[in-house]
C-alpha positions as CSV (number, residue, x, y, z in Angstrom):
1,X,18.2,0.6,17.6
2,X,15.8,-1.0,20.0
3,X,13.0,1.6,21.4
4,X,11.3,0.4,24.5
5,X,8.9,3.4,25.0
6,X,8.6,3.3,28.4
7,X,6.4,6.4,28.6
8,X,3.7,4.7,26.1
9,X,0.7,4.0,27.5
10,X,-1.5,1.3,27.0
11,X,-4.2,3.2,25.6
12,X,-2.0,4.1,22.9
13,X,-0.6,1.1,22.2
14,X,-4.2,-0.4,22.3
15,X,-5.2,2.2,19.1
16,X,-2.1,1.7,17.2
17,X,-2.7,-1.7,17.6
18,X,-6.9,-0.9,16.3
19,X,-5.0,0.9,13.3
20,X,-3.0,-1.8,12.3
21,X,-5.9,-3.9,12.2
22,X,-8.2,-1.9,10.0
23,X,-5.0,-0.8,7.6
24,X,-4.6,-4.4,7.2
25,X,-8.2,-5.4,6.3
26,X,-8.7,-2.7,3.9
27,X,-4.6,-2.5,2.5
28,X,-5.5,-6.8,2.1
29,X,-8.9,-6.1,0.0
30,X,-7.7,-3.4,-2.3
31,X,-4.9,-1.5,-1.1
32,X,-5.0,1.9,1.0
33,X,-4.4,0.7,4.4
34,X,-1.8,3.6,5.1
35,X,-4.8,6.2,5.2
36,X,-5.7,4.9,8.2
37,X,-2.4,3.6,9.8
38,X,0.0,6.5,9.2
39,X,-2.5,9.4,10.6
40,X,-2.7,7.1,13.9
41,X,0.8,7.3,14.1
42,X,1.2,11.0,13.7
43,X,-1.5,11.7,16.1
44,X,-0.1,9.1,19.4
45,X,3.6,10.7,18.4
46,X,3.1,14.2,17.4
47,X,6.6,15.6,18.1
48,X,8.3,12.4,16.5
49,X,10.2,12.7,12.5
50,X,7.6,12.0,9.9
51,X,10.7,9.9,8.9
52,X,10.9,7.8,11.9
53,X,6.7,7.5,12.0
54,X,7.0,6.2,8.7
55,X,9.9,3.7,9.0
56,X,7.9,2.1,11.5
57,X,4.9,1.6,9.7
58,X,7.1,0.4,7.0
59,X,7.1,-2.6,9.3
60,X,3.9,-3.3,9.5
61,X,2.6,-3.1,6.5
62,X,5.5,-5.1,5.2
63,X,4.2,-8.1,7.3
64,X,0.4,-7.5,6.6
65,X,1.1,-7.5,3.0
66,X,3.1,-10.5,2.9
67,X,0.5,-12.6,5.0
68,X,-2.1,-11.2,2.2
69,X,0.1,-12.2,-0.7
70,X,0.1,-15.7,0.4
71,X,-3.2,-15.8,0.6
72,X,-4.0,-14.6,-2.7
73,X,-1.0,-17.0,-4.4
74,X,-3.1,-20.2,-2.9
75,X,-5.9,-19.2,-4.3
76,X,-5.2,-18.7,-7.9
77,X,-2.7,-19.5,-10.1
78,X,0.1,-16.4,-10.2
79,X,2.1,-15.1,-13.1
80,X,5.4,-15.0,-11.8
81,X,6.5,-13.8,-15.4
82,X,5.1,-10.6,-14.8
83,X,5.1,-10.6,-11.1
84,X,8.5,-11.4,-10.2
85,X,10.2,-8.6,-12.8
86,X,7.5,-6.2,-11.3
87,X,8.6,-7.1,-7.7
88,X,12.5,-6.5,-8.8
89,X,11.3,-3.1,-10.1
90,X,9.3,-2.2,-6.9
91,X,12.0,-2.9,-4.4
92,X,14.6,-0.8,-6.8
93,X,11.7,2.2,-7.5
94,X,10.6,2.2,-3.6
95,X,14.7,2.4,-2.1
96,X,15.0,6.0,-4.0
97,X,11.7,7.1,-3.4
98,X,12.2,6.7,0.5
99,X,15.6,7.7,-0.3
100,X,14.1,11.0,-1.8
101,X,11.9,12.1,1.2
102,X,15.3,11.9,3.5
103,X,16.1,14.5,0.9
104,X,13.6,16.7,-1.2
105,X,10.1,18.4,-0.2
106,X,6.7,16.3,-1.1
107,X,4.8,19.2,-0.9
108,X,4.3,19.7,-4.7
109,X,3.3,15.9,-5.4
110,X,1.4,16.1,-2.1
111,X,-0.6,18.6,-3.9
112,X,-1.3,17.3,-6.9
113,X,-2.6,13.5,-5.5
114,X,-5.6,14.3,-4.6
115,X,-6.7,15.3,-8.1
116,X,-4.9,12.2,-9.9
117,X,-7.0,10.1,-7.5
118,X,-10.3,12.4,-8.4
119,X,-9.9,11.4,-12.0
120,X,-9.0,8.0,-11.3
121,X,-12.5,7.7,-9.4
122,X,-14.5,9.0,-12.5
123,X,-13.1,6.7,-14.6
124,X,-13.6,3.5,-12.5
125,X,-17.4,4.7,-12.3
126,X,-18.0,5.6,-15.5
127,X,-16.6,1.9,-16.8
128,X,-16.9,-1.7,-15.4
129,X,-13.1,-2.1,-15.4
130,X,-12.1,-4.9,-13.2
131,X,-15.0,-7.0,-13.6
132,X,-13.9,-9.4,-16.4
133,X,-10.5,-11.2,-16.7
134,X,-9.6,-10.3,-20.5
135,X,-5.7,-9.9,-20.5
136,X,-5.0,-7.8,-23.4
137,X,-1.4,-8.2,-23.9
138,X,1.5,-10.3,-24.6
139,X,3.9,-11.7,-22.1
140,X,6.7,-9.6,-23.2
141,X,4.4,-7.0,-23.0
142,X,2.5,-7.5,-19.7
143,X,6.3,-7.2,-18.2
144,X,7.3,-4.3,-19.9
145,X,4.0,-2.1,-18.7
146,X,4.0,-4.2,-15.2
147,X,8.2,-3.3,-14.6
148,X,7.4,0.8,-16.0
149,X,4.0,1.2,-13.7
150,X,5.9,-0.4,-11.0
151,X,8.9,2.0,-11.4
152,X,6.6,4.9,-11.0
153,X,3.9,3.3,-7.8
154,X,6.7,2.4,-6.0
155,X,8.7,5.6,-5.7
156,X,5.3,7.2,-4.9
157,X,5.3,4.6,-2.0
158,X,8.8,5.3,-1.3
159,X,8.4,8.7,-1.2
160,X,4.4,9.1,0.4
161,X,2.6,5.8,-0.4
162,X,-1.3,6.6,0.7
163,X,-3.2,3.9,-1.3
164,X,-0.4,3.0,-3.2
165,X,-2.6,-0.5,-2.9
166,X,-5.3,1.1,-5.1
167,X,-2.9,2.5,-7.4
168,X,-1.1,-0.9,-8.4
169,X,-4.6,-2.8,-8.7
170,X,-5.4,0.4,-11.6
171,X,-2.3,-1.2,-13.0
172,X,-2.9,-4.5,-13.2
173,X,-6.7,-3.8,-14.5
174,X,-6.5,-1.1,-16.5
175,X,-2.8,-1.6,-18.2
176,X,-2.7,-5.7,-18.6
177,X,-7.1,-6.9,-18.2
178,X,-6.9,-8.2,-15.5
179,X,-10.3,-8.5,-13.0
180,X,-9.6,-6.8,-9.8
181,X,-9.5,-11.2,-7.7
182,X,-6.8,-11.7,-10.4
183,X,-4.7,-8.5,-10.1
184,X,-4.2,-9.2,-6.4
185,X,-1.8,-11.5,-6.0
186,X,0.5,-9.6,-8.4
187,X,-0.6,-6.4,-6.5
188,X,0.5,-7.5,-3.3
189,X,4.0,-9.3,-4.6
190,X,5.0,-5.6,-5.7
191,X,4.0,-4.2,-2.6
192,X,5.4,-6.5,-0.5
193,X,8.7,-5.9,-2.5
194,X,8.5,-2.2,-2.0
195,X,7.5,-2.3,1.5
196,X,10.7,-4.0,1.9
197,X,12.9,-1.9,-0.2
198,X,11.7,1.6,1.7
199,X,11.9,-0.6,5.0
200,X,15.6,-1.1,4.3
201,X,15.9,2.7,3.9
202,X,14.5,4.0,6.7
203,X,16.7,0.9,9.0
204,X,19.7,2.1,7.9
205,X,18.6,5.5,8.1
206,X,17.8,4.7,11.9
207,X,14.2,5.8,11.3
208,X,12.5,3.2,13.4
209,X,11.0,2.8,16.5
210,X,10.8,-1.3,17.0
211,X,8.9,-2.1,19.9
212,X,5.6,0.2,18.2
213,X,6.6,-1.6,14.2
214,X,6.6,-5.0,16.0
215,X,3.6,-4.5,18.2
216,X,1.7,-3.2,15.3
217,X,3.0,-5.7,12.4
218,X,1.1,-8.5,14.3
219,X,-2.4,-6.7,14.3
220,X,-1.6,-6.1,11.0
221,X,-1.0,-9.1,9.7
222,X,-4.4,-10.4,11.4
223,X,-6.3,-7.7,9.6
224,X,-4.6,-8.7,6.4
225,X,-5.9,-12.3,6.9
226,X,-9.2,-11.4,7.3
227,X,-9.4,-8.9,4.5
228,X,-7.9,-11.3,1.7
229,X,-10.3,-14.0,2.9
230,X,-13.0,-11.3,2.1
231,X,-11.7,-10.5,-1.1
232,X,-11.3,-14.3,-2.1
233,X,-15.1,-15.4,-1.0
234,X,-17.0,-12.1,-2.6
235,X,-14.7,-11.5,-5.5
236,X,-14.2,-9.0,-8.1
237,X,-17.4,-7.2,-7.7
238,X,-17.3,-6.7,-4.1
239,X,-13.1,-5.7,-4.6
240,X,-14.6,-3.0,-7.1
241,X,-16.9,-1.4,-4.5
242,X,-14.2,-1.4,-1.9
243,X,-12.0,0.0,-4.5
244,X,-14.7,3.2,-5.0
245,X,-14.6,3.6,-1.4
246,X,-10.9,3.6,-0.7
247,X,-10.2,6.0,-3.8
248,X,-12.9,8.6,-2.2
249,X,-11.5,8.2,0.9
250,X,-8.3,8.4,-0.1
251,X,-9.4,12.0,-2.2
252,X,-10.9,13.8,1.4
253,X,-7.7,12.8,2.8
254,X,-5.5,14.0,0.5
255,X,-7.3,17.2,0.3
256,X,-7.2,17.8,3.3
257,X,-3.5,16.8,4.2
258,X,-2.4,19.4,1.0
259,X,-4.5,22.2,1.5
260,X,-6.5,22.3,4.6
261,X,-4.1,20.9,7.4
């Protein structure tokens, strides 16, 4: 259903549109982009359905993403054999997760995320993970721990999805040996397929105020450009720093959102 907004003003659209920018540059670089793009959403429509708010930045991050993905597939060669199964699995994982919040509280995962992230930062700083492209595993194996950490990101993205970004680069590093410049373009396939499966969700759910997804999938996508271009000239060591960044970001926010708000 087409939303026109009439009552928006430009001021708002002019920070969504900021948002969408900055999500976009930092979802493109290492993931986490939501941080920044949902909370501006909730603060220019406070009385609006947390389902509706995130339908419609469902939108833009589906665009963003994609533009990114390209990006990163011209630059290196991709393995589809592990990137396509993973993508299947993501699109399948992310339809019940944003199935589930229609449905069932988050409060109890809510809670617990910031302390998953916590450890996940101390173990990305106490190791140099991401650095060197040593693939450890066979290809039947890479797809069978690519498809099962895929099942469980993309339900999370389904269901919440702050730095789900980060989450699949930990995958792609830490379960296969990949460098963190080689684990993007599979990264962002399986985002970009669950972005598109919870998308389809919250359409038929009705969740989805156009005019403000459309508006921001465009500044999106422009962030996302710049931010993969980033990524590609300073490679893996400058994607590791980001990374740091994003997860202790990512950990304040969470934090807060489960225990403070």
């Amino acid at each position: 259903m087409w939303d026109a907004l009439t009552g928006d003003s430009l001021f708002d659209y002019a920070l969504l549109g900021l948002a969408a920018a900055l999500a976009g540059t930092v979802d493109a670089v290492i993931g986490g982009g939501g941080m920044v793009q949902v909370p501006a959403l909730f603060a220019v429509y406070p009385t609006v359905t947390p389902a509706m708010l995130l339908g419609t930045g469902k939108i833009s991050s589906v665009v963003g993403t994609s533009g990114a993905a390209v990006q990163y597939v011209r630059f290196a060669p991709t393995n589809w054999a592990v990137a396509a199964p993973a993508a299947i699995v993501s699109f399948l994982a992310a339809v019940a997760g944003a199935y589930a919040v229609l449905l069932v509280p988050a409060e109890p995962l809510r809670k617990a995320l910031p302390f998953v992230l916590l450890a996940l930062l101390a173990y990305t700083l106490r190791s140099r993970i991401g650095l060197e492209h040593l693939p450890r595993h066979s290809r039947s194996a890479e797809i069978t721990i690519a498809s099962a950490g895929s099942t469980a990101v993309d339900f999370y993205d389904g269901f919440l999805g702050a730095g789900t970004g980060a989450f699949y680069k930990l995958m792609f590093v830490r379960g296969l040996g990949y460098d963190f410049l080689n684990a993007a373009a599979p990264s962002k396939i399986a985002n970009v397929a669950s972005n598109l499966g919870a998308l389809l969700v919250f359409v038929l759910a009705g969740q989805m105020m156009w005019s403000v997804g459309l508006w921001m999938a465009v500044a999106n996508f422009a962030g996302g450009q710049v931010g993969s271009r980033l990524a590609i000239r300073y490679g893996s060591d400058f994607i590791r720093r980001c990374f740091i960044v994003v997860v202790a970001c990512l950990i304040t926010k969470t934090f807060y959102d489960a225990y403070l708000r």
